[in-house]
Every structure is written in structure tokens, then in C-alpha cells.
N, C-alpha and C positions, 0 to 999 in steps of 0.2 A: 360120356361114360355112365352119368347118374341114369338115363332112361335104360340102356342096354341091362344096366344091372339091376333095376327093378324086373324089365321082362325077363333076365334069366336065373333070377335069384329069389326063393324065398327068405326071409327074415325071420326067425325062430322067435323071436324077445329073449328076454332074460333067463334062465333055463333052473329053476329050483327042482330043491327034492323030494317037491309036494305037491300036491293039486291045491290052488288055494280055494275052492270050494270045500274042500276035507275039512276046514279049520274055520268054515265061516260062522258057525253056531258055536260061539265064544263058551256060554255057559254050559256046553255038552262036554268041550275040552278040557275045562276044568273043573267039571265031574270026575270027566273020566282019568284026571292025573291026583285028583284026591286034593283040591283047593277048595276051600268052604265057601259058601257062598257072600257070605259078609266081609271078606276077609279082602283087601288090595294086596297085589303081589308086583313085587319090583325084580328085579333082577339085572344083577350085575356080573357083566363074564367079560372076562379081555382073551381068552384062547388060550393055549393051553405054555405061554413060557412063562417065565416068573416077571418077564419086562411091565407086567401090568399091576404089580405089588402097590405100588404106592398109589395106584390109581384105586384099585380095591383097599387101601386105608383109607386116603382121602372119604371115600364114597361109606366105609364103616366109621368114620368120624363125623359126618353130617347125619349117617340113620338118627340119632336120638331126636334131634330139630324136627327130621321130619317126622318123626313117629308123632311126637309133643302135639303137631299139625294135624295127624292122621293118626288116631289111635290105631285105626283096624291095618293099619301095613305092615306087613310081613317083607323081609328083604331076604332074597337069598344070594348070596355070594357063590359063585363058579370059582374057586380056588385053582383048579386046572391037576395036572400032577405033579407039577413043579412048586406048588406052593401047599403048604402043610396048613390044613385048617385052625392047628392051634397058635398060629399065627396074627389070631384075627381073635376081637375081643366077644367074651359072652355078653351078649345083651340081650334082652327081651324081643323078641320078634326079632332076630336077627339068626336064619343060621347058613351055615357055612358047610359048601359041599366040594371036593375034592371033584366031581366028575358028575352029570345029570345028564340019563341016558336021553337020546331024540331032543336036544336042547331045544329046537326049535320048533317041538310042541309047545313049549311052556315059553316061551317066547311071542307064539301064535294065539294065546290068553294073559298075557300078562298086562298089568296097569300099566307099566312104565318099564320099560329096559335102559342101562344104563351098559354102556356096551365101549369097547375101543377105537373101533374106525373103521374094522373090515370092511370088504365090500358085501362078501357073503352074508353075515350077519344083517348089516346094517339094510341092503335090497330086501330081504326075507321078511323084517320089519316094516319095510315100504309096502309090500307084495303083502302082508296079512293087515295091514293098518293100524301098527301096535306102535304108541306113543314112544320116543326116546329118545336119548342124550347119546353123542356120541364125544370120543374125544382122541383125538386123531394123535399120532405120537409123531410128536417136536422133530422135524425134519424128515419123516418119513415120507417119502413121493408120492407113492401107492393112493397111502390115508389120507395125507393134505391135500394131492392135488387132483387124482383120480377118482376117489372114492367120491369126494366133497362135489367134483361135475358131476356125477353120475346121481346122487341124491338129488342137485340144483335141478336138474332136468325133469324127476318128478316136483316139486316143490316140496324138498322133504331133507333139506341139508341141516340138520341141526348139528352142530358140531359147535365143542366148547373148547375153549382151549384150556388144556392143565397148567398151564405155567401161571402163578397167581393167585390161581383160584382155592378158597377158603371154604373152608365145611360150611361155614354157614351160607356161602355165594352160592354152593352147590346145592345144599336143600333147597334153597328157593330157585333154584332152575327147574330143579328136577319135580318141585311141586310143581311149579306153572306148565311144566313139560304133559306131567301128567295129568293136567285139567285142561291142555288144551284142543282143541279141538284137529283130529287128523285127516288128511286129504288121501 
């Protein structure tokens, strides 16, 4: 059956909502979204229910660590519309956005994404080359078992586990994340 369905079947690949040549000239992208050029940009989103609250604390409780490490990083927070940005504490280089039109512009330039599990998300990162942490929610199929092959098969599963993990465990992930080299 595997020969018959080679000769009658195309294979499309992974199917995004971008050309990833659109997004290859990093420093054009983040011109064109208004990011400085000195400036490291992280970014943090779990999708839009409130089920990723503590995962966006956790990740605004380790920003000061890594700021301390990285002056120039700026984080922003994806708050979604289920979670109210005053929810989330003022700090220096840290802000907090309810909704960010074409996410996956600023995703396609950014230092380091810090992201929940999706697949969507997490392949779009694979698909433009952009460094990041993923953290898959505690019994979720999809995330732990799907998502996590589907990364493995690029060489590109980073996935952390939330359960445990401490602000300070997280900045140094998430710093080594984003010094290290991606495939």
C-alpha cells in the first residue's frame, strides 16, 4: 500500500498561514512591527482561555532573573481575552497585552517564545526557526503526546514540564533556550 500511495498521492507538508520566505529577513520584521534593534524580545502566549494563568505568573515571576541576565529583554505577555492584564504585575520591561494582532509575525522575529504546547504555535516556530520553551498541559493528549512526536521528528521537542518548576528553574531554561543554537 506504501508504493501505491506514493504514486497516487501528493504530500502537501505541514500547511501554515505564511510563506516562510515572507519572514526570512528577521531584522525587516521587526522594523516593520516597531522592535528596536538593541532590544531582545521574548514572548509569552498560551491561547486565548484563562487555563494558562499560572503558567503566564510562573514565566512573569522568573522575568526579573532574566532581565538581571539580560538587560535589553523586553517580555511580552499574550494575556488572551479571558485574562485581564491587571492581573499581571508592573515591572520594567515587562508588558502585558490582552490580544496581538498576526501573532505569528512577532513570533517569526522574536529572541525566545515561551508558548503552551499547541501544535500550531509550536510547528510555526519550527517552520521560521525561532528559539522556545514549550510546556505542554499535565495530561493533555494532544500536547504531551502528539504535539511532543511531531516536534521530535523535526529535532525540535523542547517541552518543559510545569509541574515543579520554579521561577528561577525557568529563567535558566529559558535563558539557555535563547542562546541556543536552532535547527
Amino acid at each position: 500500500i506504501r508504493d501505491w500511495t506514493h504514486r497516487t498521492f501528493a504530500c502537501s507538508g505541514y500547511a501554515l498561514q505564511f510563506e516562510h520566505h515572507d519572514y526570512s529577513d528577521v531584522e525587516k520584521l521587526r522594523t516593520r512591527l516597531g522592535y528596536k534593534p538593541a532590544e531582545k524580545i521574548a514572548i509569552a502566549a498560551v491561547g486565548g482561555t484563562g487555563v494558562g494563568k499560572p503558567l503566564l505568573d510562573r514565566i512573569a515571576q522568573a522575568f526579573p532573573r532574566m532581565k538581571r541576565q539580560v538587560p535589553e529583554l523586553r517580555l511580552i505577555l499574550v494575556a488572551g481575552p479571558r485574562l485581564s492584564p491587571e492581573h499581571f504585575p508592573k515591572l520594567p520591561g515587562l508588558e502585558v497585552r490582552p490580544y496581538v494582532h498576526n501573532l505569528f509575525e512577532h513570533l517569526a522575529c522574536c529572541d525566545l517564545a515561551l508558548v503552551q504546547g499547541g501544535l500550531s504555535t509550536t510547528m510555526e516556530l519550527v517552520a521560521t526557526r525561532r528559539p522556545f520553551l514549550s510546556f505542554p498541559l499535565q495530561r493533555h493528549f494532544e500536547q504531551c503526546v502528539h504535539v511532543r512526536k511531531r516536534l521530535a521528528n523535526y529535532g525540535a521537542d523542547r517541552s518543559v514540564a510545569y509541574a515543579g518548576l520554579t521561577p528561577e528553574a525557568l529563567a535558566e531554561r529559558a535563558l539557555e533556550a535563547m542562546d541556543a543554537p536552532v535547527r
